[in-house]
mmCIF file of the N, C-alpha and C atoms, coordinates in Angstrom:
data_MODEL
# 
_entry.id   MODEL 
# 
loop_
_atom_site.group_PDB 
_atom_site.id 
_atom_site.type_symbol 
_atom_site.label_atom_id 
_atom_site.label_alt_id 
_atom_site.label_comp_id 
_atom_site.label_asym_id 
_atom_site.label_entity_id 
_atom_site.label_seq_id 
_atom_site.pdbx_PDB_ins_code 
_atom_site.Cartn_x 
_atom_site.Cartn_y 
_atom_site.Cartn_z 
_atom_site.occupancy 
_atom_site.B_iso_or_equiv 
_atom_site.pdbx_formal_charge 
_atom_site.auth_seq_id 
_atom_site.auth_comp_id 
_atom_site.auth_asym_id 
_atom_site.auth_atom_id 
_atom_site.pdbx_PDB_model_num 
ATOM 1   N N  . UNK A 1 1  ? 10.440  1.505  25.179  1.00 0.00 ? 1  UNK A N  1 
ATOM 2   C CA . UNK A 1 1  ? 11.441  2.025  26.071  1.00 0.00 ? 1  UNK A CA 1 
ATOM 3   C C  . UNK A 1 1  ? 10.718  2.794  27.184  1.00 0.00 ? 1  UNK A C  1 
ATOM 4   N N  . UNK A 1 2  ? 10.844  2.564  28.057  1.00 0.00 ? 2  UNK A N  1 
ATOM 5   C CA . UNK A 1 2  ? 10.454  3.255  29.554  1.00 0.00 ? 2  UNK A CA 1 
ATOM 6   C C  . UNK A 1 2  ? 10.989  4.245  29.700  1.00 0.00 ? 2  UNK A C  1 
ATOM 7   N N  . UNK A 1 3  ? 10.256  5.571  29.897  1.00 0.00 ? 3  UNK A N  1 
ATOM 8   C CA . UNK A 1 3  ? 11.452  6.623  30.407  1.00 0.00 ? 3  UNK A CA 1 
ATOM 9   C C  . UNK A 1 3  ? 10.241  7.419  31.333  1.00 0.00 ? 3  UNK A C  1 
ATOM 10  N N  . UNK A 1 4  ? 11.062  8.055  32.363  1.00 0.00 ? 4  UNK A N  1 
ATOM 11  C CA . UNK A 1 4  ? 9.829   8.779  33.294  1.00 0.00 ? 4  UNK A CA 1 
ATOM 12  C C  . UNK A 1 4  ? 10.454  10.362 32.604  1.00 0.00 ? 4  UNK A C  1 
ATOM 13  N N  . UNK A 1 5  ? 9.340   11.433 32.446  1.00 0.00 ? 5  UNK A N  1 
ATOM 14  C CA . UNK A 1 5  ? 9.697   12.841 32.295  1.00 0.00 ? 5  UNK A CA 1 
ATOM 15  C C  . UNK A 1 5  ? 8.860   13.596 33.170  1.00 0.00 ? 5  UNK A C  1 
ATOM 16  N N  . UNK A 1 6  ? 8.723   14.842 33.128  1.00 0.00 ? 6  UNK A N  1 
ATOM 17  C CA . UNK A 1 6  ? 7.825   15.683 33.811  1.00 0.00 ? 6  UNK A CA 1 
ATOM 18  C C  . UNK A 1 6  ? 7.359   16.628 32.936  1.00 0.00 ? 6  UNK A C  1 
ATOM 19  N N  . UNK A 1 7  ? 5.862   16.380 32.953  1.00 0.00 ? 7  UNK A N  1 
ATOM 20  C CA . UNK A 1 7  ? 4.999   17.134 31.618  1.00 0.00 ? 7  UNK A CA 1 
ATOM 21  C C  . UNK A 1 7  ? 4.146   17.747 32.707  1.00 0.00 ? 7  UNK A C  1 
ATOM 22  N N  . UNK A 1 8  ? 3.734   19.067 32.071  1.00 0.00 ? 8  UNK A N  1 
ATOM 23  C CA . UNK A 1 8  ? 3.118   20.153 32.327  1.00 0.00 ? 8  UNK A CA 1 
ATOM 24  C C  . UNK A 1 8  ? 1.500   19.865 32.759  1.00 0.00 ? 8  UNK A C  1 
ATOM 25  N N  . UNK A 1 9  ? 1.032   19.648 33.725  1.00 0.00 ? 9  UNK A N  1 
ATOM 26  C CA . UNK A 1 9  ? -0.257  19.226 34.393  1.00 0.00 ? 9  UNK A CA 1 
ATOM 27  C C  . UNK A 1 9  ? -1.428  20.031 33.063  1.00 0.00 ? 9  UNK A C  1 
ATOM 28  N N  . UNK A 1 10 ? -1.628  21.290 33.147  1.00 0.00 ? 10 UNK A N  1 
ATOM 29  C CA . UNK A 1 10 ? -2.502  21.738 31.830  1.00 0.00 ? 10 UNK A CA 1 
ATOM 30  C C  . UNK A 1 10 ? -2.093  21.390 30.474  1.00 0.00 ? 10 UNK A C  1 
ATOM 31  N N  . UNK A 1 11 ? -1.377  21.508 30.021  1.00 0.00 ? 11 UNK A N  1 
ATOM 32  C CA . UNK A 1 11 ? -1.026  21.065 28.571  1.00 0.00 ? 11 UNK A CA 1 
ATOM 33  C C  . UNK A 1 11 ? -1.388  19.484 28.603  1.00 0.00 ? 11 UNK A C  1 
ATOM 34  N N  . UNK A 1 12 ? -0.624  18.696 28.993  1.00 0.00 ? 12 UNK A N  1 
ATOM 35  C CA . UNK A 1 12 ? -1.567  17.100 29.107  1.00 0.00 ? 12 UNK A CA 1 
ATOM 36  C C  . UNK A 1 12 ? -2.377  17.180 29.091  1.00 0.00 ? 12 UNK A C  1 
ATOM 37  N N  . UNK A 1 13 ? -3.378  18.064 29.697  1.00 0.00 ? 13 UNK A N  1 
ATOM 38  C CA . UNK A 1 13 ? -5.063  17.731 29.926  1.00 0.00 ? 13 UNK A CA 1 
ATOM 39  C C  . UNK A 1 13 ? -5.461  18.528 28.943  1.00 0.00 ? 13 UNK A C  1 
ATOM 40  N N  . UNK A 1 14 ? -4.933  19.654 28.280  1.00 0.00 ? 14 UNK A N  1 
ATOM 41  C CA . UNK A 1 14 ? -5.552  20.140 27.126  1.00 0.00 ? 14 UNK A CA 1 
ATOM 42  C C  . UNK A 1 14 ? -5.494  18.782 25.719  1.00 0.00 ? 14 UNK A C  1 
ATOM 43  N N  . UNK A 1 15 ? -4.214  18.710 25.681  1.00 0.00 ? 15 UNK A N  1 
ATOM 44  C CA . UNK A 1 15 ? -4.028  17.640 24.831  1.00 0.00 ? 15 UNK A CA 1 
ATOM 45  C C  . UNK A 1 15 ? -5.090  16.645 24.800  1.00 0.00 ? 15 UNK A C  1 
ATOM 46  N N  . UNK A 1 16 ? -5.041  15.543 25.734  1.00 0.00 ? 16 UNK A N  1 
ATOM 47  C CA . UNK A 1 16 ? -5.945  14.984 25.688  1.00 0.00 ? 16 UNK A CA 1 
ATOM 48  C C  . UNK A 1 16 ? -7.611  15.417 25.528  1.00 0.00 ? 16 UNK A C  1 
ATOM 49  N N  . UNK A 1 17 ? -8.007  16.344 26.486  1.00 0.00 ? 17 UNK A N  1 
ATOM 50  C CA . UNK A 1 17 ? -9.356  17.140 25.622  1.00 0.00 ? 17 UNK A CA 1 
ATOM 51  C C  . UNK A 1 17 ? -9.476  17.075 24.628  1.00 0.00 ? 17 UNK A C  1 
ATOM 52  N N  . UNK A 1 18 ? -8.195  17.706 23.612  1.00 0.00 ? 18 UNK A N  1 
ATOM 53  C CA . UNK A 1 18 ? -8.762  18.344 22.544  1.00 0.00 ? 18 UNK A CA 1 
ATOM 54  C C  . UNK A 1 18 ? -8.114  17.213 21.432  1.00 0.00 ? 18 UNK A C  1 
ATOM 55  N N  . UNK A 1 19 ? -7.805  15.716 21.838  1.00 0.00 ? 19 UNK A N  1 
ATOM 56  C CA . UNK A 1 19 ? -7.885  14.834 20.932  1.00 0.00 ? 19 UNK A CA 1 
ATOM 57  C C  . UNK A 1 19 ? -8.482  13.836 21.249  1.00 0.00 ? 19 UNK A C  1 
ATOM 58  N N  . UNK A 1 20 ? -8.900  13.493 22.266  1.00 0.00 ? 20 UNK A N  1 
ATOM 59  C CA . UNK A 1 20 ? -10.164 12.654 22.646  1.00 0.00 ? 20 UNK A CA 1 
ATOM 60  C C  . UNK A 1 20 ? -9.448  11.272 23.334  1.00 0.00 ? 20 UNK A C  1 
ATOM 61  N N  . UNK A 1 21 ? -8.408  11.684 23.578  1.00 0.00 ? 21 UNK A N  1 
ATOM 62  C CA . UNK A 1 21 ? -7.197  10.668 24.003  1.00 0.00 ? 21 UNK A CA 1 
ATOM 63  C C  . UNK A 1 21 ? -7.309  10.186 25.460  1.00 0.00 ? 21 UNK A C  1 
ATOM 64  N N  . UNK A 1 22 ? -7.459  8.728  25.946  1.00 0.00 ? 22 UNK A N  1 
ATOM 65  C CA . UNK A 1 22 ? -8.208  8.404  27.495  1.00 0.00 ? 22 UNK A CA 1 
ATOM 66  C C  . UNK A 1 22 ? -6.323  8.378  28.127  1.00 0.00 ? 22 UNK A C  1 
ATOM 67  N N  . UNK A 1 23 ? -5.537  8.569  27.367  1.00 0.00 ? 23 UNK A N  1 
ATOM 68  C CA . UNK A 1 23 ? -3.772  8.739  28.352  1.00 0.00 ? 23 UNK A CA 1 
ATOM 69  C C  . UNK A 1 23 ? -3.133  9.611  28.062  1.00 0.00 ? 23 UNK A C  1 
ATOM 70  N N  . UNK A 1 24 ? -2.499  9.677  28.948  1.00 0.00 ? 24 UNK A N  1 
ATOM 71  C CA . UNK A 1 24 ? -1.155  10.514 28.634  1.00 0.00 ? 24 UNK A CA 1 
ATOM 72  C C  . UNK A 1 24 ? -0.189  10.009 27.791  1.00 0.00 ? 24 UNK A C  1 
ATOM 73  N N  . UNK A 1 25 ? -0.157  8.293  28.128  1.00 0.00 ? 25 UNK A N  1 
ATOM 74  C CA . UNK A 1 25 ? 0.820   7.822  26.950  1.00 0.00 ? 25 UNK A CA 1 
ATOM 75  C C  . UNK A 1 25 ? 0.651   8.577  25.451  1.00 0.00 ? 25 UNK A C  1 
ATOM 76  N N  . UNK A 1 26 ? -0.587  8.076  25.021  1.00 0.00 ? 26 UNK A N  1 
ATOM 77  C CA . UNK A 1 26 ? -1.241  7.954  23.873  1.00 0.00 ? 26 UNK A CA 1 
ATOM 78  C C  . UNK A 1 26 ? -0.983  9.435  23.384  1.00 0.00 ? 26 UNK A C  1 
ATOM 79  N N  . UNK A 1 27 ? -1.315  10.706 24.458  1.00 0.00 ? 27 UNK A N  1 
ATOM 80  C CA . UNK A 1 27 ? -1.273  11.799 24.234  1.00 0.00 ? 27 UNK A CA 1 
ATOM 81  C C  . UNK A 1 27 ? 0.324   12.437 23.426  1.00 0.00 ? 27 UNK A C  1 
ATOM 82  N N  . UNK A 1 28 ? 0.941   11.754 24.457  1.00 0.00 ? 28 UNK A N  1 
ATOM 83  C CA . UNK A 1 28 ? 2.521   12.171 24.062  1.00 0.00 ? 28 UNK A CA 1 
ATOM 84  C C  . UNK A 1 28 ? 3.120   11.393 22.945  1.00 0.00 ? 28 UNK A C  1 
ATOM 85  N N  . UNK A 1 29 ? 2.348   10.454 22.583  1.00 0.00 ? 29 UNK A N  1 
ATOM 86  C CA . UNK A 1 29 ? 2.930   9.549  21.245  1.00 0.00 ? 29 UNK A CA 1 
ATOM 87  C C  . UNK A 1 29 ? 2.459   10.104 20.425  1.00 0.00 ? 29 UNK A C  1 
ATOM 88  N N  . UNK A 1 30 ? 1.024   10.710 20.407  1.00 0.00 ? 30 UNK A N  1 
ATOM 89  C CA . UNK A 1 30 ? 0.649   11.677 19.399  1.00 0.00 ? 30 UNK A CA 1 
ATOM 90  C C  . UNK A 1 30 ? 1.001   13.004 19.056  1.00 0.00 ? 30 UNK A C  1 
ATOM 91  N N  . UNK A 1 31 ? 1.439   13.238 19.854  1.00 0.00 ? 31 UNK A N  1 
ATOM 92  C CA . UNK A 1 31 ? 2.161   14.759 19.933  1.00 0.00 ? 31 UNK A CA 1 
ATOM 93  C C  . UNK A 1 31 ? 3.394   14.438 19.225  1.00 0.00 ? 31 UNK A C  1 
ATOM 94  N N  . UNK A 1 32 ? 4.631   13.280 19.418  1.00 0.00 ? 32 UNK A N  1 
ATOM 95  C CA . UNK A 1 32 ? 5.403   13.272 18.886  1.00 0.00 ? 32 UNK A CA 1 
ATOM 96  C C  . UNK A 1 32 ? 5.367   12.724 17.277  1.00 0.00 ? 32 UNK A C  1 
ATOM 97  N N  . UNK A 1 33 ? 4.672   11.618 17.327  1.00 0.00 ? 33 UNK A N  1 
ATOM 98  C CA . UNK A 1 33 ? 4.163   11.807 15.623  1.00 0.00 ? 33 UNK A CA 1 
ATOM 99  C C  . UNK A 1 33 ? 3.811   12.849 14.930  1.00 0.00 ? 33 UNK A C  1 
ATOM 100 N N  . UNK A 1 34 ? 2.960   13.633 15.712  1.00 0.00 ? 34 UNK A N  1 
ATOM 101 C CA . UNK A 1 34 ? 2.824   15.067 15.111  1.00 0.00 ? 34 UNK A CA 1 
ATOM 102 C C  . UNK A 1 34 ? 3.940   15.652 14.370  1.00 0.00 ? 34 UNK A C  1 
ATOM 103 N N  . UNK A 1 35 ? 4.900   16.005 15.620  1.00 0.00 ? 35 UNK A N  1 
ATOM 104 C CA . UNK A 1 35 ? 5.971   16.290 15.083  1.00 0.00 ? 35 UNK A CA 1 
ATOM 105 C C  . UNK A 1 35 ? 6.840   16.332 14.088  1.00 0.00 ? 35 UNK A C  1 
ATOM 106 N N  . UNK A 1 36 ? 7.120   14.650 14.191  1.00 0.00 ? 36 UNK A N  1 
ATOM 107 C CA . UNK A 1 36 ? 7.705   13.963 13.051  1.00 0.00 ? 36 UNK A CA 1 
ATOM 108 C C  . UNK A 1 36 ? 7.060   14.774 11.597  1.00 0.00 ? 36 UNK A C  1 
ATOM 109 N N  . UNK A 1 37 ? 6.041   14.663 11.599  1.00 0.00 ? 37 UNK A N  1 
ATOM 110 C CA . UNK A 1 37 ? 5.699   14.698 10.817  1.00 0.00 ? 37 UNK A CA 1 
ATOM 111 C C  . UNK A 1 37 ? 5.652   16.170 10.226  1.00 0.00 ? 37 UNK A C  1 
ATOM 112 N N  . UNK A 1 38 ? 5.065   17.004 11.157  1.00 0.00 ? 38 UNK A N  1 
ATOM 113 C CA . UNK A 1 38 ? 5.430   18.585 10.351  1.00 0.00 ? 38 UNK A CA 1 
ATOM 114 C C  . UNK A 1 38 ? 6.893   18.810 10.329  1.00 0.00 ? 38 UNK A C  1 
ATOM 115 N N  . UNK A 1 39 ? 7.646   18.358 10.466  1.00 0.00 ? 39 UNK A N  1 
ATOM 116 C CA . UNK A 1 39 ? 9.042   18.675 10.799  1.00 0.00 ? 39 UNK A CA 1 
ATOM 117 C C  . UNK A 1 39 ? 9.754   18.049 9.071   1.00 0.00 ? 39 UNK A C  1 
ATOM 118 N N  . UNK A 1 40 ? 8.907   16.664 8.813   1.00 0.00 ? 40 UNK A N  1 
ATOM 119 C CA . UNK A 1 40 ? 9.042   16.414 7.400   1.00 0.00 ? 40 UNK A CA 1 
ATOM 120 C C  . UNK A 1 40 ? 8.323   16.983 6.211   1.00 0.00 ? 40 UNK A C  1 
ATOM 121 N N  . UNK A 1 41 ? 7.459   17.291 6.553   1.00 0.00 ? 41 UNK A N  1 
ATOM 122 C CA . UNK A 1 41 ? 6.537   18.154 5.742   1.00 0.00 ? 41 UNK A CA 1 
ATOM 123 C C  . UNK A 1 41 ? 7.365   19.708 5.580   1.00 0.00 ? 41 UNK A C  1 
ATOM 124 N N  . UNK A 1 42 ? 7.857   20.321 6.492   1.00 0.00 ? 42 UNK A N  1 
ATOM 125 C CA . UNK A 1 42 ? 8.563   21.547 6.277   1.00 0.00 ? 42 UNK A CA 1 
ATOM 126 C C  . UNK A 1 42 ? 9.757   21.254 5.552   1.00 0.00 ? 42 UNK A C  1 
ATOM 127 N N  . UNK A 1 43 ? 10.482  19.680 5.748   1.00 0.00 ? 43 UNK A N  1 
ATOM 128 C CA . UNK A 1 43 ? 12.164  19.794 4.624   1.00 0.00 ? 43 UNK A CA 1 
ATOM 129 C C  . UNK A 1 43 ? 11.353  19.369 3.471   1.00 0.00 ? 43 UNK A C  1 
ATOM 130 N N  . UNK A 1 44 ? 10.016  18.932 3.044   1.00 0.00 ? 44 UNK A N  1 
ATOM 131 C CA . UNK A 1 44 ? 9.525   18.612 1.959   1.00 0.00 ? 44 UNK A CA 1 
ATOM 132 C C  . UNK A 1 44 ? 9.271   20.175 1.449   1.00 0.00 ? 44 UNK A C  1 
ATOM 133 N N  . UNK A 1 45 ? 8.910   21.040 2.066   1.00 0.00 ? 45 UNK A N  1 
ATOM 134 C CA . UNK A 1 45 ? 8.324   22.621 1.491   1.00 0.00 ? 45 UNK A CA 1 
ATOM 135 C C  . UNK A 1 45 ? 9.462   23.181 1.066   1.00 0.00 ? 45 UNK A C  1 
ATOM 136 N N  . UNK A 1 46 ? 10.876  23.185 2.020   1.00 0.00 ? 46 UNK A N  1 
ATOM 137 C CA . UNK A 1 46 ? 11.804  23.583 1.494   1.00 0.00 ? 46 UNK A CA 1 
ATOM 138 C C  . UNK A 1 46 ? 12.709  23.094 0.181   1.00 0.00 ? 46 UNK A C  1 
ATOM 139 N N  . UNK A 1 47 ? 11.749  21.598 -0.386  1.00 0.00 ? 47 UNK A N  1 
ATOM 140 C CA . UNK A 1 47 ? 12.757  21.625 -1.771  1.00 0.00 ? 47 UNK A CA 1 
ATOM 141 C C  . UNK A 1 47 ? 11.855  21.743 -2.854  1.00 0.00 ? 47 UNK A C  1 
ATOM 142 N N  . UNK A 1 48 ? 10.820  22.743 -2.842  1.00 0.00 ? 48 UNK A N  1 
ATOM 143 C CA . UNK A 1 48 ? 9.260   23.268 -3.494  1.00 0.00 ? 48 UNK A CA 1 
ATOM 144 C C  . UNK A 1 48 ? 10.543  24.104 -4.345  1.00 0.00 ? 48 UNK A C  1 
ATOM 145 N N  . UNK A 1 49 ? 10.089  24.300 -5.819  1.00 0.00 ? 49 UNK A N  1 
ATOM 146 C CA . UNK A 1 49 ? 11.120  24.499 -6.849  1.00 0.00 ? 49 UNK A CA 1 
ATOM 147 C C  . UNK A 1 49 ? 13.026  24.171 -6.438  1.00 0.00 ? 49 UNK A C  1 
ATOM 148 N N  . UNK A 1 50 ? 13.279  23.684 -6.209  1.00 0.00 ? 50 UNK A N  1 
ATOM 149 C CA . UNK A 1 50 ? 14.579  23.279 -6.856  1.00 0.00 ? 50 UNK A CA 1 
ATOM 150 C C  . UNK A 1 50 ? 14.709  21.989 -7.129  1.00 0.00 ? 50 UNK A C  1 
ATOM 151 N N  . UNK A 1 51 ? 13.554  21.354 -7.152  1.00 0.00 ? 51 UNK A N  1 
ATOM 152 C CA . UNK A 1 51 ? 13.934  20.351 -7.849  1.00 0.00 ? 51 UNK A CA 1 
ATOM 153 C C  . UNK A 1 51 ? 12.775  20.270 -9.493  1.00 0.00 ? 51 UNK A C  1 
ATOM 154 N N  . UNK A 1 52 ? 13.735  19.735 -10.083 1.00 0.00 ? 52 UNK A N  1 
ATOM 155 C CA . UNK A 1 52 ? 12.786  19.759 -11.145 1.00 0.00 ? 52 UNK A CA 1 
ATOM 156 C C  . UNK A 1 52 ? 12.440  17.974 -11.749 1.00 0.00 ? 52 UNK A C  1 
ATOM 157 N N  . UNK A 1 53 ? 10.875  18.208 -12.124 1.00 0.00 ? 53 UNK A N  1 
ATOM 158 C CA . UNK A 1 53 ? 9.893   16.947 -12.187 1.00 0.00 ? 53 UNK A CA 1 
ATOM 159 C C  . UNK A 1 53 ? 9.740   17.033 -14.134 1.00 0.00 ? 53 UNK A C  1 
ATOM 160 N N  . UNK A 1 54 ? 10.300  15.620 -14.460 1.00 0.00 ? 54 UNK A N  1 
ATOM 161 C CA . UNK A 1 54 ? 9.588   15.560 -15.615 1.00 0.00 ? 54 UNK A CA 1 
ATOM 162 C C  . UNK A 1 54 ? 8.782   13.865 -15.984 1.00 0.00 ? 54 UNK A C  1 
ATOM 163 N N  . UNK A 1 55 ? 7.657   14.367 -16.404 1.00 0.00 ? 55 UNK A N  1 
ATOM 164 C CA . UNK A 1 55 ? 6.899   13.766 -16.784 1.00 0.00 ? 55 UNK A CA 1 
ATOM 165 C C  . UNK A 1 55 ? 5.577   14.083 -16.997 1.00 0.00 ? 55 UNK A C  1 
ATOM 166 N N  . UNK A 1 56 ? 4.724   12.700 -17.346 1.00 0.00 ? 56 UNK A N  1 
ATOM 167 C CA . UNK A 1 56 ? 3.330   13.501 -17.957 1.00 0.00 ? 56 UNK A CA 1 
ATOM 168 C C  . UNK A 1 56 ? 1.956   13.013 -17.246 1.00 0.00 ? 56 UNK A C  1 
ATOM 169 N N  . UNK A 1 57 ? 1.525   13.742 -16.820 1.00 0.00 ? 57 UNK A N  1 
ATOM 170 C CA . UNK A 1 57 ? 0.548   13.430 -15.733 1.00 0.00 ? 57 UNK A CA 1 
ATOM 171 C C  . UNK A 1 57 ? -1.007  12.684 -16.246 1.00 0.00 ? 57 UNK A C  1 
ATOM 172 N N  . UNK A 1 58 ? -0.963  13.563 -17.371 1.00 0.00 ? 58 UNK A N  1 
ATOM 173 C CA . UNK A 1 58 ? -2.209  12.437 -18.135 1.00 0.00 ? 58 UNK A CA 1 
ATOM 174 C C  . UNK A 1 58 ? -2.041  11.257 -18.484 1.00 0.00 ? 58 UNK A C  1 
ATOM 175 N N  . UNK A 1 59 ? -0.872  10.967 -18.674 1.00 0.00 ? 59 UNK A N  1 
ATOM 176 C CA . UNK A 1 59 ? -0.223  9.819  -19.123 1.00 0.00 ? 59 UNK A CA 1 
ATOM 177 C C  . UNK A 1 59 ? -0.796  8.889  -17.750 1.00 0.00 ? 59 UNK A C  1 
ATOM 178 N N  . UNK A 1 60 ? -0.463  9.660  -16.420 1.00 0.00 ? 60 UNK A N  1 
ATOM 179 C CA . UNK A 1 60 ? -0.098  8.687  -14.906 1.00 0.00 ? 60 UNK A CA 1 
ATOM 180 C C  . UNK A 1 60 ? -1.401  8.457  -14.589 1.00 0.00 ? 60 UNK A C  1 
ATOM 181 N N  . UNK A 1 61 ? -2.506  9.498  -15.473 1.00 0.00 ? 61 UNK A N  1 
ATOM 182 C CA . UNK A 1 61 ? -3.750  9.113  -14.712 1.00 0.00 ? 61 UNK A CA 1 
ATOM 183 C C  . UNK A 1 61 ? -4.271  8.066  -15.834 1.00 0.00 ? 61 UNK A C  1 
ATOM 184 N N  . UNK A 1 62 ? -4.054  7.846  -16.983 1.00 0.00 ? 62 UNK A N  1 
ATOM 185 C CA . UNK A 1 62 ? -4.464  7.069  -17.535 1.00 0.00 ? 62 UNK A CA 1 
ATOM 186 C C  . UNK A 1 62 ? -4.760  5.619  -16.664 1.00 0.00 ? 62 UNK A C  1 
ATOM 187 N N  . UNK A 1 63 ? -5.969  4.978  -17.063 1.00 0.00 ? 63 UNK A N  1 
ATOM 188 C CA . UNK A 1 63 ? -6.372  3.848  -16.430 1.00 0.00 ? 63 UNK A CA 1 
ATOM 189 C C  . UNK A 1 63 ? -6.928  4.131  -15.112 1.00 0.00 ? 63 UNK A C  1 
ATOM 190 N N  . UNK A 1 64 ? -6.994  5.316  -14.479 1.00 0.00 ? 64 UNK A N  1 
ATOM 191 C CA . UNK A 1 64 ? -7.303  5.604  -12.796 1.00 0.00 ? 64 UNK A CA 1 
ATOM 192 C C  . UNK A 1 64 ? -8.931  5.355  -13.146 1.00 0.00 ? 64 UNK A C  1 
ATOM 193 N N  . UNK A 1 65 ? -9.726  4.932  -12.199 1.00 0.00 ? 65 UNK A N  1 
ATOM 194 C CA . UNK A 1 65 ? -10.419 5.014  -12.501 1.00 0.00 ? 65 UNK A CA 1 
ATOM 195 C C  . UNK A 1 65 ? -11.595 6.360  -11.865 1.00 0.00 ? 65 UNK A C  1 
ATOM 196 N N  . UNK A 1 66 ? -12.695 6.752  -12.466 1.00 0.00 ? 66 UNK A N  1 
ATOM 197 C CA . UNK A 1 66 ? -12.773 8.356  -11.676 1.00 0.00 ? 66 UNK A CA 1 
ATOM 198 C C  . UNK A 1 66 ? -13.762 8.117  -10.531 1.00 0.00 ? 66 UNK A C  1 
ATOM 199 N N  . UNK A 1 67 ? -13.576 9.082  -9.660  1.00 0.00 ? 67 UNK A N  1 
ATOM 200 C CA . UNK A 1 67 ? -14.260 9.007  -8.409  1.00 0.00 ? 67 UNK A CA 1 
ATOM 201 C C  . UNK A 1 67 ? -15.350 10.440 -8.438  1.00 0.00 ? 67 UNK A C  1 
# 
């Protein structure tokens, strides 16, 4: 999808610096994956005890092999 916005002349160029990124595309697709992603990682922190896990973990590693 094509869309034109207006991004902040330093922040783009920090971005890219400080991920080694040769666009702006690339920059802002990474930034928004970013996102995505701590944004799921935080509703994952928020269900840290209320949910409850049963099963047996030696059981799950059985057969793993060790590294």
């Amino acid at each position: 999808m094509r869309t034109n916005i207006v991004l902040d002349d330093q922040l783009i160029e920090q971005a890219m610096r400080a991920t080694g990124l040769k666009t702006k595309r690339a920059a802002v697709e990474a930034g928004l994956k970013l996102l995505i992603q701590v944004r799921a990682q935080a509703g994952v922190r928020r269900l840290r005890g209320r949910i409850a896990w049963e099963g047996d973990l030696d059981q799950m590693r059985a057969g793993r092999v060790a590294s």
